[in-house]
PAZAPA-4460 file (N, C-alpha, C; in steps of 0.05 Angstrom, whole numbers, plus 32768, in hexadecimal, padded with zeros to 4 digits):
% residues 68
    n_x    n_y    n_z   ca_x   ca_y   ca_z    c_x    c_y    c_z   seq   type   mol
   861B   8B35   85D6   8609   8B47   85C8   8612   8B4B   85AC     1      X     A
   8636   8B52   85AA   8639   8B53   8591   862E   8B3B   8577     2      X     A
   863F   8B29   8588   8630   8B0D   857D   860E   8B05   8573     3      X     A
   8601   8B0A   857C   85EC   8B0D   8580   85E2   8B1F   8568     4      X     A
   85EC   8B38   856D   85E5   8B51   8557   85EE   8B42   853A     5      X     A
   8609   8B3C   8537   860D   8B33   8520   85FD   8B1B   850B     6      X     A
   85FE   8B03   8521   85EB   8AF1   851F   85CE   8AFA   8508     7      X     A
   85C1   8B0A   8520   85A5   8B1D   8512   85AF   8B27   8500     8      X     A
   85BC   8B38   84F1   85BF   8B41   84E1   85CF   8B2F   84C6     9      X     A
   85CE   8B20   84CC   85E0   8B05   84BB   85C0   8AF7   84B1    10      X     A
   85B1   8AF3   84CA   8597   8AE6   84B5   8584   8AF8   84B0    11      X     A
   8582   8B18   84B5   856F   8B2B   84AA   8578   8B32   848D    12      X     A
   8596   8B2B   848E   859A   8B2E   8468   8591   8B13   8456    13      X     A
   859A   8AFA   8464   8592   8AE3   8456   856F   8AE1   8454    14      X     A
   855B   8AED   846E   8541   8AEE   8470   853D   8B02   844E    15      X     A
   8543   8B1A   844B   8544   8B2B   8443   8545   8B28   8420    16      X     A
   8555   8B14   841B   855E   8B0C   8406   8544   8AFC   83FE    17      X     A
   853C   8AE5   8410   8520   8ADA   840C   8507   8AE5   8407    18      X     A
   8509   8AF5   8411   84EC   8B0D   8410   84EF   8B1B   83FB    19      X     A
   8506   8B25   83F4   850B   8B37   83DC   84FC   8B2C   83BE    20      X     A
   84FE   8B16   83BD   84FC   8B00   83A8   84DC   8AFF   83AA    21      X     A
   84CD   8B02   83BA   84B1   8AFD   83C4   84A2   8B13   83BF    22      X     A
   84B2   8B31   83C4   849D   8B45   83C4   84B1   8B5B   83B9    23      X     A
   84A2   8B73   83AA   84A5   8B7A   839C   84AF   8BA0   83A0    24      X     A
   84D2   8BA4   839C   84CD   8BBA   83A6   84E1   8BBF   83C6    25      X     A
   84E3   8BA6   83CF   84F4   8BA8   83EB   850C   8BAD   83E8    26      X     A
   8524   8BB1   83F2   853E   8BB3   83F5   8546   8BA6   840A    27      X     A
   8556   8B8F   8403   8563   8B81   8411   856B   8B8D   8431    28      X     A
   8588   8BA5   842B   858F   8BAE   8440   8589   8BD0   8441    29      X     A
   857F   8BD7   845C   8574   8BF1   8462   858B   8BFA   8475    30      X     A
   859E   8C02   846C   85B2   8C0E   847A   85B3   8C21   8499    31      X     A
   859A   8C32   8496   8591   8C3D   84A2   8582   8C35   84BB    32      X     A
   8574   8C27   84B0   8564   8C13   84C9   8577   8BF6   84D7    33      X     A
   8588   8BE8   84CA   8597   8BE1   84D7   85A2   8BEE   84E8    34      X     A
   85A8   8C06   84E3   85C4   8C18   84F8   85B7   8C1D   850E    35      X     A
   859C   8C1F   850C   858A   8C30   851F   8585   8C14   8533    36      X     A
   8579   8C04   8529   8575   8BE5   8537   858F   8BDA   8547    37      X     A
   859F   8BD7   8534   85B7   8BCF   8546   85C0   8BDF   855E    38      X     A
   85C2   8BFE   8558   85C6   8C0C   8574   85B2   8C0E   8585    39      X     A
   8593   8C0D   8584   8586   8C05   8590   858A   8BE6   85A7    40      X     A
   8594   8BD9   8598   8599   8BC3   85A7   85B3   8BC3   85B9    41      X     A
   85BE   8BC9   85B0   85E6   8BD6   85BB   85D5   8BE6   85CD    42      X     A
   85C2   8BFE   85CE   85C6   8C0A   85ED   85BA   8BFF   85F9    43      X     A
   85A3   8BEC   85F0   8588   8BDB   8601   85A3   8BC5   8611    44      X     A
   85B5   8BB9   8607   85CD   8BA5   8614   85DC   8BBC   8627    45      X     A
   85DD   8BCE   8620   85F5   8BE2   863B   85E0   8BEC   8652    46      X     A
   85CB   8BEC   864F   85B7   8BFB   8660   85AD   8BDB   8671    47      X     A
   85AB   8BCE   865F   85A0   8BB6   8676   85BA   8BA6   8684    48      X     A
   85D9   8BAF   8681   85E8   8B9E   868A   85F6   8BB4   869D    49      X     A
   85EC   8BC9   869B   85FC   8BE1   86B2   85EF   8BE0   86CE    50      X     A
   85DB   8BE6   86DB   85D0   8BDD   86F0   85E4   8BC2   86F6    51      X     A
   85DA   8BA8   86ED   85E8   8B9B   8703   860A   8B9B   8703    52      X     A
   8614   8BAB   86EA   8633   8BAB   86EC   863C   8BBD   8703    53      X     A
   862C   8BCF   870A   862B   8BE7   8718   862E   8BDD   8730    54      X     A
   861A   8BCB   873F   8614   8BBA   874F   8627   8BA4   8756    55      X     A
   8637   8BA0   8747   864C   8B89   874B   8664   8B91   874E    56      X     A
   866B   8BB3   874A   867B   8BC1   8747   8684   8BC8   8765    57      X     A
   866A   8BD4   8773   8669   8BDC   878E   866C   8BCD   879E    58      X     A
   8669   8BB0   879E   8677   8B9E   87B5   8691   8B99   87BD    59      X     A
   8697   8B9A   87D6   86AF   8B96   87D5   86BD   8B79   87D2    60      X     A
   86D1   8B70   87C5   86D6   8B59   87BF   86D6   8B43   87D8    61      X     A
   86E7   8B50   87EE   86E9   8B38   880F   86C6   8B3A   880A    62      X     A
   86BF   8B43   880F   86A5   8B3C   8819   868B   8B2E   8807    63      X     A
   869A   8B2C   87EF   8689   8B19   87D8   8691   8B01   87D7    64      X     A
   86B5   8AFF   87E4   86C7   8AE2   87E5   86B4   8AD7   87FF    65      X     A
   86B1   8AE6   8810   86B0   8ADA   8829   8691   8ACE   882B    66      X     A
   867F   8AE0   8820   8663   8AD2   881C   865E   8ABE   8803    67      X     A
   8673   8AAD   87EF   8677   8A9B   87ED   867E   8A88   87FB    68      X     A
***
């Protein structure tokens, strides 16, 4: 996810830089709205990976070896 987050934000500045040049008035980087987006996504990745961690948590190990 980190990966991922960085990535995006690596080509929303290079996007950003392109557009800037085009229209009139934008600001490259929105400090604010990045912070907000990125943690949006950071809890959208903890919320969709807790359930099944939760779930994988509660098994007991003999009995996950053994139903392999």
């Amino acid at each position: 996810m980190v990966a991922g987050l960085a990535g995006g934000l690596l080509a929303s500045v290079l996007a950003g830089g392109l557009i800037r040049k085009l229209l009139y008035g934008i600001h490259t980087i929105d400090v604010p709205v990045i912070l907000m987006v990125s943690g949006l996504f950071l809890l959208s990745a903890a919320a969709a990976g807790f359930l099944p961690a939760r779930r994988a948590a509660s098994v007991d190990p003999m009995e996950a070896l053994r139903a392999e």
